[in-house]
ROSE-4610 file (N, C-alpha, C; in Angstrom, 1 decimal, always signed):
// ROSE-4610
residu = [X/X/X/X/X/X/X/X/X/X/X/X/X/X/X/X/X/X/X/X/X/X/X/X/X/X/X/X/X/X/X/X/X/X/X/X/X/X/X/X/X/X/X/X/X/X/X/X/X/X/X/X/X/X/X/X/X/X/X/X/X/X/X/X/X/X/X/X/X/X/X/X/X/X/X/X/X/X/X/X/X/X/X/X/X/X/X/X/X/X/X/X/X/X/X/X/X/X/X/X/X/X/X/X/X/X/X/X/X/X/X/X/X/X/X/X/X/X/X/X/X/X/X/X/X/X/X/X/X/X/X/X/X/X/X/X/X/X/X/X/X/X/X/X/X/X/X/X/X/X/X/X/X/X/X/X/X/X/X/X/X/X/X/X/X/X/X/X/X/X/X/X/X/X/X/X/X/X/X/X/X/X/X/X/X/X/X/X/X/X/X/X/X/X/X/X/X/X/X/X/X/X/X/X/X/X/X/X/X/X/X/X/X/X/X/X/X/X/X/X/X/X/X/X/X/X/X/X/X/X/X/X/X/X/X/X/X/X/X/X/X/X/X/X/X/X/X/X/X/X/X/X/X/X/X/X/X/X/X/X/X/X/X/X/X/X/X/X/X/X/X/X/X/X/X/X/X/X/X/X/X/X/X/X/X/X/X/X/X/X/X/X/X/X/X/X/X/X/X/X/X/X/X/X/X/X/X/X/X/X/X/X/X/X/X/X/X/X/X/X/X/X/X/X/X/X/X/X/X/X/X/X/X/X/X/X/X/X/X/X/X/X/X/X/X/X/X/X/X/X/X/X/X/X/X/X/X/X/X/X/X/X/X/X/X/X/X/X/X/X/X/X/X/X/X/X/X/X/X/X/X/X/X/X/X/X/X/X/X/X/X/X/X/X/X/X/X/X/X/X/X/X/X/X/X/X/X/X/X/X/X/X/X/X/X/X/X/X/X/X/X/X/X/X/X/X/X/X/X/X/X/X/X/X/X/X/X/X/X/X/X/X/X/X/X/X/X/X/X/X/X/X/X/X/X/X/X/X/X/X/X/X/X/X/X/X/X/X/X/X/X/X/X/X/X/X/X/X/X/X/X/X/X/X/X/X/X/X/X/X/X/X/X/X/X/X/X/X/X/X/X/X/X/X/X/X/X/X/X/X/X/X/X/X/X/X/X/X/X/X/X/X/X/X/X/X/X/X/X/X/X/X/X/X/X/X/X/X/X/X/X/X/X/X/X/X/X/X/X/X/X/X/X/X/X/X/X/X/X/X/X/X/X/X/X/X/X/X/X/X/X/X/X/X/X/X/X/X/X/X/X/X/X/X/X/X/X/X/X/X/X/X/X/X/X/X/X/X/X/X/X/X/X/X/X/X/X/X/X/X/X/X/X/X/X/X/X/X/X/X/X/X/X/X/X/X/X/X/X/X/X/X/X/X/X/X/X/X/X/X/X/X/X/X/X/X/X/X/X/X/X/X/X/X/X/X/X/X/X/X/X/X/X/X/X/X/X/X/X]
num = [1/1/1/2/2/2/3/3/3/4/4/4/5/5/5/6/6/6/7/7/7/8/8/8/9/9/9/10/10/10/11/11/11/12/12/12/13/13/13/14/14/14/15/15/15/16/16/16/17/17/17/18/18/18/19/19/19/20/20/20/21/21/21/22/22/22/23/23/23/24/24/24/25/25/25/26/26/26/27/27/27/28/28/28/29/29/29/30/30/30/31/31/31/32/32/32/33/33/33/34/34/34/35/35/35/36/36/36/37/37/37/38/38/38/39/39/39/40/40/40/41/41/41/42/42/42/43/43/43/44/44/44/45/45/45/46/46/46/47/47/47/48/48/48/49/49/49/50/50/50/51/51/51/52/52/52/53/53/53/54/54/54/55/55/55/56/56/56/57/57/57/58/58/58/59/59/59/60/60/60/61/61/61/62/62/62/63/63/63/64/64/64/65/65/65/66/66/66/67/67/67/68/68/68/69/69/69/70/70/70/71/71/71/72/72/72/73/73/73/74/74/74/75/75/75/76/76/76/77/77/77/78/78/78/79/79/79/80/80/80/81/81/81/82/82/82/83/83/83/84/84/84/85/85/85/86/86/86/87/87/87/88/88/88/89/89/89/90/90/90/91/91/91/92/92/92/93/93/93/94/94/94/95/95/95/96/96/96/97/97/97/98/98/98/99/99/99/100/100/100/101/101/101/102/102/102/103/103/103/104/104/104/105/105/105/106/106/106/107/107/107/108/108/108/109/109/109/110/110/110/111/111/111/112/112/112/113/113/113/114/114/114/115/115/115/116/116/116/117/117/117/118/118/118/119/119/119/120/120/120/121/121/121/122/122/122/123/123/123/124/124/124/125/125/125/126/126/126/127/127/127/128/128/128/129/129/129/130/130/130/131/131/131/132/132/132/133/133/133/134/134/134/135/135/135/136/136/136/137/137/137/138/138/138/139/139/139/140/140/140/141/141/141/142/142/142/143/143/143/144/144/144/145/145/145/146/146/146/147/147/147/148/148/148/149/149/149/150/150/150/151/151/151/152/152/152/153/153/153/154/154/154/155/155/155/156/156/156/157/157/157/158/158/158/159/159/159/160/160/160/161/161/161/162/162/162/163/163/163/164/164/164/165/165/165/166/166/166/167/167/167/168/168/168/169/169/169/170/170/170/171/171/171/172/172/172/173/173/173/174/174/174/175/175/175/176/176/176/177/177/177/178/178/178/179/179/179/180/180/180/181/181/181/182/182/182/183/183/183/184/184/184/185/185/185/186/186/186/187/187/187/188/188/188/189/189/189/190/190/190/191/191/191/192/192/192/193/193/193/194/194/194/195/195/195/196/196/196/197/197/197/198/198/198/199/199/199/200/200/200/201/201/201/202/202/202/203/203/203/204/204/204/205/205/205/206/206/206/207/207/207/208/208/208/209/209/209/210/210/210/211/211/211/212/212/212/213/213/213/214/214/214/215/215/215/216/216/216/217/217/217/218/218/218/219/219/219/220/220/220/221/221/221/222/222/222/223/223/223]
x = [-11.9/-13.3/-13.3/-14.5/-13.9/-14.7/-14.4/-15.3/-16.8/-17.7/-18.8/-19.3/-18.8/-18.7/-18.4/-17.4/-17.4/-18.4/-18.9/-20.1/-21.5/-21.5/-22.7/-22.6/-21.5/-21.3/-21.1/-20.9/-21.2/-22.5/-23.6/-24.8/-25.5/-25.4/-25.6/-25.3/-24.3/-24.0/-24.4/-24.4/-25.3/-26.6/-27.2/-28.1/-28.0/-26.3/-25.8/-25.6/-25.6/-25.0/-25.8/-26.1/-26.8/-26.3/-27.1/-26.9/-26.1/-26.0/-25.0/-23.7/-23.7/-22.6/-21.7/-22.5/-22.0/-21.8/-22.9/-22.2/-21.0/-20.9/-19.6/-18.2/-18.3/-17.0/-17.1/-18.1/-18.2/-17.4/-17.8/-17.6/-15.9/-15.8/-13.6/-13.0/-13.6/-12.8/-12.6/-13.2/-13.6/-12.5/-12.2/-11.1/-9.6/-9.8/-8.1/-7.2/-5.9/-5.4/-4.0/-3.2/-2.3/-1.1/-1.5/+0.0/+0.9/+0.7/+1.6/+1.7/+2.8/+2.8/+3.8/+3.9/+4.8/+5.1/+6.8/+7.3/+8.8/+8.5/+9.3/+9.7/+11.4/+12.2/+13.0/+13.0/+13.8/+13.2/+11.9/+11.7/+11.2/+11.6/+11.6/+10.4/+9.6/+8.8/+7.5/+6.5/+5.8/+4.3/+4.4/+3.1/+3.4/+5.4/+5.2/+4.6/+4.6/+4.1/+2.5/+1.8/+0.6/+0.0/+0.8/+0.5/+0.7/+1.5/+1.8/+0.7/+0.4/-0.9/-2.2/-2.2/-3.7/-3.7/-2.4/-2.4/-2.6/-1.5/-2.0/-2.9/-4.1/-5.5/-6.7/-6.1/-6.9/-6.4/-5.7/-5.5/-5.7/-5.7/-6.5/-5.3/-4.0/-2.9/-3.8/-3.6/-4.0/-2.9/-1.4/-0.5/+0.6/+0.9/+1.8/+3.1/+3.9/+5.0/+5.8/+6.2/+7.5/+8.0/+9.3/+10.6/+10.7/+11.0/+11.2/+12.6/+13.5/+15.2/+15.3/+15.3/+15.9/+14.5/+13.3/+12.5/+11.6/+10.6/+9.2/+8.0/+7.0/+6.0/+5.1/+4.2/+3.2/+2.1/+1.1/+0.2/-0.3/-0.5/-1.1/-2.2/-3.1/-4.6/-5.0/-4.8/-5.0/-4.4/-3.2/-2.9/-3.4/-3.7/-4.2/-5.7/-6.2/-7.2/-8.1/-7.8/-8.4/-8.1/-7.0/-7.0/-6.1/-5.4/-4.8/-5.7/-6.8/-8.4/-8.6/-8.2/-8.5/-7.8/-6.5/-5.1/-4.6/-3.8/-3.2/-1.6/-1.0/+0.0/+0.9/+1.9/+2.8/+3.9/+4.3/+5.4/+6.6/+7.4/+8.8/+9.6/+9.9/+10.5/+10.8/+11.2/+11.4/+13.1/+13.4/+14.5/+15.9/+17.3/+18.4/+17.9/+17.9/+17.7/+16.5/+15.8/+14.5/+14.3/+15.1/+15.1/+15.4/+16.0/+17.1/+15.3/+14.2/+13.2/+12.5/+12.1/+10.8/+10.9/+12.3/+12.3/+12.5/+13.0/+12.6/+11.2/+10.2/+9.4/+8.1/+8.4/+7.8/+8.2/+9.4/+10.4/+9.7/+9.2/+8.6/+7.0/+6.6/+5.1/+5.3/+6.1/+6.3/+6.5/+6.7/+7.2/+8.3/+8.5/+10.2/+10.2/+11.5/+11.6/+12.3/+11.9/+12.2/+12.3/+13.6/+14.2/+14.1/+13.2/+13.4/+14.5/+15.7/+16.5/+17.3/+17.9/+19.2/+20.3/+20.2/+21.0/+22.0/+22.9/+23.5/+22.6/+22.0/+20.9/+19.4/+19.0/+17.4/+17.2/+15.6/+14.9/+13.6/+13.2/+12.0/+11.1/+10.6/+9.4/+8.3/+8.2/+7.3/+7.7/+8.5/+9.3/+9.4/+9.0/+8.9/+8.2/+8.5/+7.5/+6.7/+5.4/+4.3/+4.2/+4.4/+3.5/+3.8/+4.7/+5.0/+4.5/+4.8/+4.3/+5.4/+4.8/+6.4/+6.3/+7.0/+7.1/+8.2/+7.6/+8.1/+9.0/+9.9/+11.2/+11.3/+11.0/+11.5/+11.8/+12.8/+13.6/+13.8/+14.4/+14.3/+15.0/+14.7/+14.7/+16.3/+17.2/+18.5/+18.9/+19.3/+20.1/+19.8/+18.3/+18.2/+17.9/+17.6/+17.6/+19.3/+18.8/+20.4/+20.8/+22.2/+23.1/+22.2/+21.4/+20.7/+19.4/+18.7/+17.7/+18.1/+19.1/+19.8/+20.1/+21.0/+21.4/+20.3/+19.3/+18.5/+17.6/+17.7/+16.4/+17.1/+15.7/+15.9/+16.0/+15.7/+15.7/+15.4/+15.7/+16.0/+15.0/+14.3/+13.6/+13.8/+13.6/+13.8/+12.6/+12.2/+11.3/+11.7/+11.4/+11.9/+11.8/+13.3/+13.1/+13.8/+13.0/+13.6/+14.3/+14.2/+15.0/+15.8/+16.1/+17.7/+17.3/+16.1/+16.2/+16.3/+17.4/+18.2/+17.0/+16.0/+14.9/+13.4/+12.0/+11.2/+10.9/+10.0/+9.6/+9.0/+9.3/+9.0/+7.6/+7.1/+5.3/+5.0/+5.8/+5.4/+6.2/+7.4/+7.6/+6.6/+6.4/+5.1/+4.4/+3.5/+2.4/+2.3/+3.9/+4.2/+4.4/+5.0/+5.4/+4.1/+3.1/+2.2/+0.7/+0.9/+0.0/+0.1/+1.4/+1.6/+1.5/+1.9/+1.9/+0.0/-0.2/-1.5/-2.2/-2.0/-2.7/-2.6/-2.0/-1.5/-1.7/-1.7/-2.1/-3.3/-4.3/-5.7/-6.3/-5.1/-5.8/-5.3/-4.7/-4.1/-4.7/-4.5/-5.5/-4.8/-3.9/-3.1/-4.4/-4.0/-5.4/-4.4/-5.5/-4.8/-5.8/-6.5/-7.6/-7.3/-8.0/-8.1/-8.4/-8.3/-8.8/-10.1/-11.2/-12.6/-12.4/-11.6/-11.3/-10.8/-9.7/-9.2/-10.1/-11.3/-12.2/-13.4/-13.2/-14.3/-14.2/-12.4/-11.7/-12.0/-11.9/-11.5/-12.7/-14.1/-15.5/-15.9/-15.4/-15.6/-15.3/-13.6/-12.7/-13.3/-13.8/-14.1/-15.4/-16.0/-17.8/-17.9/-16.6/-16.5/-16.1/-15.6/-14.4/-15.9/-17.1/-18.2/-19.2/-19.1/-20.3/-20.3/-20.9/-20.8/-20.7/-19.9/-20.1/-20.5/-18.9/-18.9/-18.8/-18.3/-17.3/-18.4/-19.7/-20.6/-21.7/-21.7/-22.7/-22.1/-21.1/-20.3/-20.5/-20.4/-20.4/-22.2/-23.3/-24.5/-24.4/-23.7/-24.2/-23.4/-22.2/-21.3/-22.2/-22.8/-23.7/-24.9]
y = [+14.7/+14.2/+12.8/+12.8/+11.3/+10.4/+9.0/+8.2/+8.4/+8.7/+8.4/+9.7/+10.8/+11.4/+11.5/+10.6/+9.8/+9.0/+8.5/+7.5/+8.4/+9.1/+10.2/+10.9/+11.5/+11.8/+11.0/+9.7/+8.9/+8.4/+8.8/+8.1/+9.1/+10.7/+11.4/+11.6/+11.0/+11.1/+10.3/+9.0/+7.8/+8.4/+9.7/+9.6/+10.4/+10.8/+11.0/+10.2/+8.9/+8.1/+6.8/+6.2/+5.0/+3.9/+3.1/+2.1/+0.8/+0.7/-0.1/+0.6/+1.7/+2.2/+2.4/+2.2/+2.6/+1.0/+0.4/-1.7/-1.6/-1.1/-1.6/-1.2/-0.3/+0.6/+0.2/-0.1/-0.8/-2.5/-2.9/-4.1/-4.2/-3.6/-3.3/-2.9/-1.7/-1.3/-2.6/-3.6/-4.7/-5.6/-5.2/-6.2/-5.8/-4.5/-3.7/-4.2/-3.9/-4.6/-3.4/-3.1/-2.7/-3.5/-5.0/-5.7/-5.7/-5.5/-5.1/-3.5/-3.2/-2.0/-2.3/-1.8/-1.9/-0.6/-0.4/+0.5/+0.2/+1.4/+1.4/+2.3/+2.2/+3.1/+3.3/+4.7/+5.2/+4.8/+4.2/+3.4/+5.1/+4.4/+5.3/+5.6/+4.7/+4.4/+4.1/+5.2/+5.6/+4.5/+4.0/+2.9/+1.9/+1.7/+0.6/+0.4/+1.9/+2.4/+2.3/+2.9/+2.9/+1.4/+0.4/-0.9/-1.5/-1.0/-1.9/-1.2/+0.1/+0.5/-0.6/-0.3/-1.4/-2.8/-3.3/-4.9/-4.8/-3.8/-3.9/-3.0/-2.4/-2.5/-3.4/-4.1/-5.3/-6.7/-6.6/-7.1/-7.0/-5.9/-5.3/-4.4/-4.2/-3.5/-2.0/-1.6/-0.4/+1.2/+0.1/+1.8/+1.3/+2.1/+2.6/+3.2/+3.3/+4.5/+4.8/+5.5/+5.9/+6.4/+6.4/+7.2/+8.1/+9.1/+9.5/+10.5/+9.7/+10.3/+10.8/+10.2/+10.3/+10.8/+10.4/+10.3/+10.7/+11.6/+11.8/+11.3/+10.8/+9.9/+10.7/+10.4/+10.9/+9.6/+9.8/+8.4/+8.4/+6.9/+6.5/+6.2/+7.1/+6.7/+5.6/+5.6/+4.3/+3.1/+2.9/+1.6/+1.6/+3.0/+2.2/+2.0/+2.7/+2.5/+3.0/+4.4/+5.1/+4.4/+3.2/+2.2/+3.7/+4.8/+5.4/+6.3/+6.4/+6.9/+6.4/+4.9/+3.9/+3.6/+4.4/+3.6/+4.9/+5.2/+5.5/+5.5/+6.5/+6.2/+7.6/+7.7/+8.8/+9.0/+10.2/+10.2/+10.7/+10.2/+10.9/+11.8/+12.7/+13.1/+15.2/+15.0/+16.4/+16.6/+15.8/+15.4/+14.7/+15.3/+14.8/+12.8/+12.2/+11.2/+10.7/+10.3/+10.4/+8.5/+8.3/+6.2/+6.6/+6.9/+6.7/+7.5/+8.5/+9.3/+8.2/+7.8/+6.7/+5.6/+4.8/+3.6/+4.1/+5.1/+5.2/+5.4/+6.7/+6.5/+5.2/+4.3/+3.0/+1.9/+2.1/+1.1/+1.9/+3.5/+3.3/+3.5/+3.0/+2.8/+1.0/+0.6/-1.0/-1.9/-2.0/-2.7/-3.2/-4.4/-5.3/-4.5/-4.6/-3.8/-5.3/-5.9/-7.0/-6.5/-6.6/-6.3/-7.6/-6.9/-8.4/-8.0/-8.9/-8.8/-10.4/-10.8/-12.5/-11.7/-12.4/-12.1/-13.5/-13.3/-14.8/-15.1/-13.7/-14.0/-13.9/-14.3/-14.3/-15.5/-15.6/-16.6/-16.9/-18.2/-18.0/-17.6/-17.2/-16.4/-17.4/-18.4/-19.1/-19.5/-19.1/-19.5/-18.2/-17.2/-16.4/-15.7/-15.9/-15.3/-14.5/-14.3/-13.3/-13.2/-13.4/-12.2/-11.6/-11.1/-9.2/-8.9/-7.3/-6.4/-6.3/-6.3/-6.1/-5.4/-4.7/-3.5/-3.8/-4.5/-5.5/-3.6/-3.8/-3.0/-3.1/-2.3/-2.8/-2.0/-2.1/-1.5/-1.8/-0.9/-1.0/-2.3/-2.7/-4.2/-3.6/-2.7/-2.3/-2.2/-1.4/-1.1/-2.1/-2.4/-3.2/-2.1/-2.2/-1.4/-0.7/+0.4/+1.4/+0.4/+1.2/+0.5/+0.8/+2.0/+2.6/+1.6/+1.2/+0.7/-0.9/-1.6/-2.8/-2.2/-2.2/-1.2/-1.7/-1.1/-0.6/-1.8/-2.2/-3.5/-4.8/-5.7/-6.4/-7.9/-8.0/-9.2/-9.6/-10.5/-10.4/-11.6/-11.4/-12.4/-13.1/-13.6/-13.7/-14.6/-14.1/-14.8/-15.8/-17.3/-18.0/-17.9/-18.2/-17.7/-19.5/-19.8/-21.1/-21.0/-19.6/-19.3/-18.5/-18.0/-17.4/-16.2/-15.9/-13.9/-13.9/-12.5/-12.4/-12.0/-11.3/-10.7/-10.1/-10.1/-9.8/-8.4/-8.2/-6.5/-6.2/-5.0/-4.7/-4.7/-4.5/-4.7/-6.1/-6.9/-8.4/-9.0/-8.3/-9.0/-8.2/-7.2/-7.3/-7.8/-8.5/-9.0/-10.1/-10.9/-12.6/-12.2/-11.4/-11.6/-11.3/-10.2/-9.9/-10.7/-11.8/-12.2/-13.8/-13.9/-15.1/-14.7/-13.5/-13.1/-13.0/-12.3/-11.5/-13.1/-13.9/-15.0/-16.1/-16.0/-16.6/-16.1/-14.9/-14.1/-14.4/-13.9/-14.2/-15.5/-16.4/-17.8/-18.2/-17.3/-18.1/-16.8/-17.3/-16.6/-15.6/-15.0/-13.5/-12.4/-11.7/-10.1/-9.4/-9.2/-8.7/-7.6/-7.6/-6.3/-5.0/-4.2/-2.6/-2.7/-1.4/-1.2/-0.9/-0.8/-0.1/+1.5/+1.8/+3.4/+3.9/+2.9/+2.7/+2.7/+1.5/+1.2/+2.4/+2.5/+3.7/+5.3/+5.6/+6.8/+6.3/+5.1/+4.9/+5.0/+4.4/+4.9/+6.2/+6.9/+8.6/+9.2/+8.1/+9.2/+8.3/+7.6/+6.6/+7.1/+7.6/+7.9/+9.6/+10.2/+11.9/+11.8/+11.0/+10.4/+10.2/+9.6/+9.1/+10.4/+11.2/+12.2/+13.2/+13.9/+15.1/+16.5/+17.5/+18.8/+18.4/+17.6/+17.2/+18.2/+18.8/+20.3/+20.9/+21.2/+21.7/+21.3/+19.9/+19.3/+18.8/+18.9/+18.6/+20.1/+21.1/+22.6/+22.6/+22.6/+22.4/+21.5/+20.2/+19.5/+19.9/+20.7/+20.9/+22.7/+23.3/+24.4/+24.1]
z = [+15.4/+15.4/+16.1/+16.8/+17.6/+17.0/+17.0/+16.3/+16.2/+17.5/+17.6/+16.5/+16.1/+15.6/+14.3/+14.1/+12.2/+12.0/+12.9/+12.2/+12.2/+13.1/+13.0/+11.3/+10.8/+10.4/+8.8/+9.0/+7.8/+7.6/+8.7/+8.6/+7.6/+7.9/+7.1/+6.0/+5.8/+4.3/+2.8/+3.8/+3.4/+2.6/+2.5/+2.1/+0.4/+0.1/-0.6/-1.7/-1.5/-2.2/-1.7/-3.3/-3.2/-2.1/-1.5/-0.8/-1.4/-2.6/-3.0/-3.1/-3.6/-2.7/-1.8/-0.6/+0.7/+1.2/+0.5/+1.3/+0.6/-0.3/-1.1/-0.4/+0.2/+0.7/+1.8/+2.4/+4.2/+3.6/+3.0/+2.9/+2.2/+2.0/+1.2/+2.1/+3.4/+4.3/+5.3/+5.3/+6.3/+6.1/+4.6/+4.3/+3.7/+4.3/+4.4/+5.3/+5.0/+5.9/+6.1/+7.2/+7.0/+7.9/+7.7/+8.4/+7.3/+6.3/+5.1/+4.6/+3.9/+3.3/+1.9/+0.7/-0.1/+0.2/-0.5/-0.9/-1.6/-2.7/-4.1/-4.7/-4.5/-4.7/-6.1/-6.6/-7.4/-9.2/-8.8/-10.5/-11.0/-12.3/-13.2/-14.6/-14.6/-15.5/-14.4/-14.6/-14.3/-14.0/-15.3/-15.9/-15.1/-14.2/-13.3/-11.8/-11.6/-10.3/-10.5/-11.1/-11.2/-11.5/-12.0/-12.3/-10.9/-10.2/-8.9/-7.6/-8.0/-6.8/-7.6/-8.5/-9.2/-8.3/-8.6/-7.8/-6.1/-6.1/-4.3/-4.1/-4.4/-4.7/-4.4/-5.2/-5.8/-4.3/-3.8/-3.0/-1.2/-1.6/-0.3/+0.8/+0.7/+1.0/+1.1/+2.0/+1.8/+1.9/+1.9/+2.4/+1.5/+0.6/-0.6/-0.4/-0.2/+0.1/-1.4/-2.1/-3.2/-3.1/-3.3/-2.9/-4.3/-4.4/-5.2/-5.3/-5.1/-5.1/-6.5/-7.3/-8.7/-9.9/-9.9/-10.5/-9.6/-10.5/-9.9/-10.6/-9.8/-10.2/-10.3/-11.4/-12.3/-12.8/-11.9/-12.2/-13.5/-14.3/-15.3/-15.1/-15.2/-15.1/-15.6/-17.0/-17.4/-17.4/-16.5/-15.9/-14.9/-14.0/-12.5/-12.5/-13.2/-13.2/-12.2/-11.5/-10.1/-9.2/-9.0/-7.3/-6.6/-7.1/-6.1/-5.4/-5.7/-4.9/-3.5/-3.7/-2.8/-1.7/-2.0/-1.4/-0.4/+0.6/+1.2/+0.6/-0.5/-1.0/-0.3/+0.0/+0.7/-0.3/-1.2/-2.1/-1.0/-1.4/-0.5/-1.3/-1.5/-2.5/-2.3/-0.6/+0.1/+0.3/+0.3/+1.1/-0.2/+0.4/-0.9/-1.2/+0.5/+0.3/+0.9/+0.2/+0.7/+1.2/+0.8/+1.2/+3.0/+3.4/+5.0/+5.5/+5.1/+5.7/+5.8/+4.8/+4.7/+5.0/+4.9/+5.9/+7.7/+7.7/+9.6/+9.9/+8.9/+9.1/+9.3/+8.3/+8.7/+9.8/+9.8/+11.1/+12.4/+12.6/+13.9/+13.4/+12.6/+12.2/+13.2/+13.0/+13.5/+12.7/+11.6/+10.4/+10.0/+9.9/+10.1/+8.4/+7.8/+6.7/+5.9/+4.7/+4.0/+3.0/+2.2/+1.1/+0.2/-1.5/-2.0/-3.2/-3.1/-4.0/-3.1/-4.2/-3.6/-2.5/-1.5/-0.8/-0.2/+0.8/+1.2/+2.4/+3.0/+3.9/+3.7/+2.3/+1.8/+2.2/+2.0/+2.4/+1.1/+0.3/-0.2/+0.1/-1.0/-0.7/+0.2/+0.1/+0.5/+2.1/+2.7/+3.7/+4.6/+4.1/+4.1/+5.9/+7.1/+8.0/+8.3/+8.1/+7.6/+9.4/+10.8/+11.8/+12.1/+12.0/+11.9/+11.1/+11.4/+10.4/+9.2/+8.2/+7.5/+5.8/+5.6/+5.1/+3.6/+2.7/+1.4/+0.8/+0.4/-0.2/-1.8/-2.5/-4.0/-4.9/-5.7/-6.4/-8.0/-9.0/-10.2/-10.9/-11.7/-12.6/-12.6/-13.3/-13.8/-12.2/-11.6/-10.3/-9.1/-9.1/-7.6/-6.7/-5.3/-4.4/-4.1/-3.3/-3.1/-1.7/-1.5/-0.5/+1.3/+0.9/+1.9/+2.5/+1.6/+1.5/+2.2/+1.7/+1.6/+3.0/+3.6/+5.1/+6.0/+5.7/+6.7/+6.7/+5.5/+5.5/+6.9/+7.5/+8.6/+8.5/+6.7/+5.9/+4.4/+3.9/+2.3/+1.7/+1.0/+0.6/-1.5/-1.9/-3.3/-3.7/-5.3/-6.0/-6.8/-6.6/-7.5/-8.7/-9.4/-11.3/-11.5/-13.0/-13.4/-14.9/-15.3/-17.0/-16.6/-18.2/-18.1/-17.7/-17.5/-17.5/-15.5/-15.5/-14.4/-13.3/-13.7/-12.9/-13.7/-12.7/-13.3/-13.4/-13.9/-14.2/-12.6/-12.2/-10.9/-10.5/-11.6/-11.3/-10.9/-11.6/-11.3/-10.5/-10.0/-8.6/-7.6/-7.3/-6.3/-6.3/-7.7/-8.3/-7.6/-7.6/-7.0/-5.8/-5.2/-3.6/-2.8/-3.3/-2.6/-2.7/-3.3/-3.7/-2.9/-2.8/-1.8/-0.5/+0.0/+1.4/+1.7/+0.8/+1.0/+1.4/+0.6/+0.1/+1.6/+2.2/+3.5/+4.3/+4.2/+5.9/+5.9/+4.8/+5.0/+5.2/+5.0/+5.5/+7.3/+7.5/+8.9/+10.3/+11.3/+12.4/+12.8/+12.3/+12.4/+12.1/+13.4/+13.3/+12.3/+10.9/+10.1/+9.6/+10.3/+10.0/+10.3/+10.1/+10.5/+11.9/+12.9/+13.8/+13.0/+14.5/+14.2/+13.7/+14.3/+13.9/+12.6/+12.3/+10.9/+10.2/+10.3/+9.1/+9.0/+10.0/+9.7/+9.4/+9.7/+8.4/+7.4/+6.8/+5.4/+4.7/+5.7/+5.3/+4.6/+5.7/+5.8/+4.1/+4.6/+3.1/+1.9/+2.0/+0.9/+0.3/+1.2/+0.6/+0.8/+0.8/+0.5/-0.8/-1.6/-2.6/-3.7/-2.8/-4.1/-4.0/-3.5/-3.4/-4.2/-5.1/-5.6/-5.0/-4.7/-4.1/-2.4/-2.5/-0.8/+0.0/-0.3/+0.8/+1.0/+0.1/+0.5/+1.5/+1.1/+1.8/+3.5/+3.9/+5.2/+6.1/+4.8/+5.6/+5.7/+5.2/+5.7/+7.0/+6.5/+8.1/+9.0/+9.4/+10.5/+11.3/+10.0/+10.5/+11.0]
């Protein structure tokens, strides 16, 4: 469908769904972003994944990736709270090793791949180079990311800790890393926006997502 043809097609639908509605989802797609992506490998506890789509949610990330080698993920509704409605999340989990699939597939999406665990070659987080595109890596509180992951990653970042405990809960290192990144990109003059095309899929899928007995109402207007 070509654009002029998604918006044709979102004007009609508009009449579906209240107008505060539709500013709402025009106005969140405006502020998606995909110069970031997280992805998170091998966790095992469920409530941490669904806690980590809620924050990068709420932040405006719009692309998700999980590896699912060892463990398969099963959303907590009531941690995420419906942000995976909103989100662009891709499970991996076809393949023996599914880390070596989904980091090539984002490395030619264009995405430098930054591993956050201490390395001799990390950098603070605040030091951190945000203009590339770049594709934050993270792995379970117990193991860390695999040798695969580490491998492939293009650079190593770490969260500063000032107590004895060795690392944070995986939900809250995304919580801290993406909240500084996020938090900086949006202040500095890097195009960090959607395409117009982007924003206006996400319209489409965003206000078929609020409609009641959408499949019907698309098949009236395409006849």
């Amino acid at each position: 469908m070509e654009l002029r043809e998604k918006r044709e097609l979102i004007e009609y639908l508009r009449a579906f769904a209240t107008e505060e509605r539709y500013r709402r989802i025009a106005e969140i797609a405006a502020l998606r972003t995909r110069h970031f992506c997280v992805v998170v490998e091998n966790l095992y506890q469920s409530h941490n994944i669904s806690a980590i789509l809620r924050t990068v949610e709420c932040l405006g990330v719009q692309e998700v990736h999980i590896i699912e080698n060892n463990f398969q993920y099963e959303i907590s509704q009531q941690v995420a709270l419906g942000a995976n409605k909103w989100l662009s999340v891709y499970q991996h989990n076809q393949l023996e090793n599914n880390t070596l699939q989904c980091l090539e597939m984002v490395k030619k999406q264009g995405y430098k791949i930054i591993a956050t665990l201490p390395s001799e070659n990390d950098c603070l987080l605040d030091e951190l180079p945000i203009e590339e595109k770049t594709a934050f890596v993270f792995g379970t509180e117990l193991d860390g990311l695999t040798q695969d992951a580490i491998a492939m990653a293009d650079g190593f970042v770490k969260i500063p800790m000032y107590g004895f405990t060795e690392s944070y809960n995986v939900s809250v290192s995304v919580a801290l890393t993406m909240m500084n990144v996020c938090g900086r990109l949006r202040k500095s003059e890097i195009n960090w926006r959607l395409s117009e095309e982007e924003q206006t899929d996400l319209e489409l899928q965003w206000l078929k997502k609020s409609i009641k007995d959408i499949d019907r109402i698309i098949e009236r207007y395409l006849n």
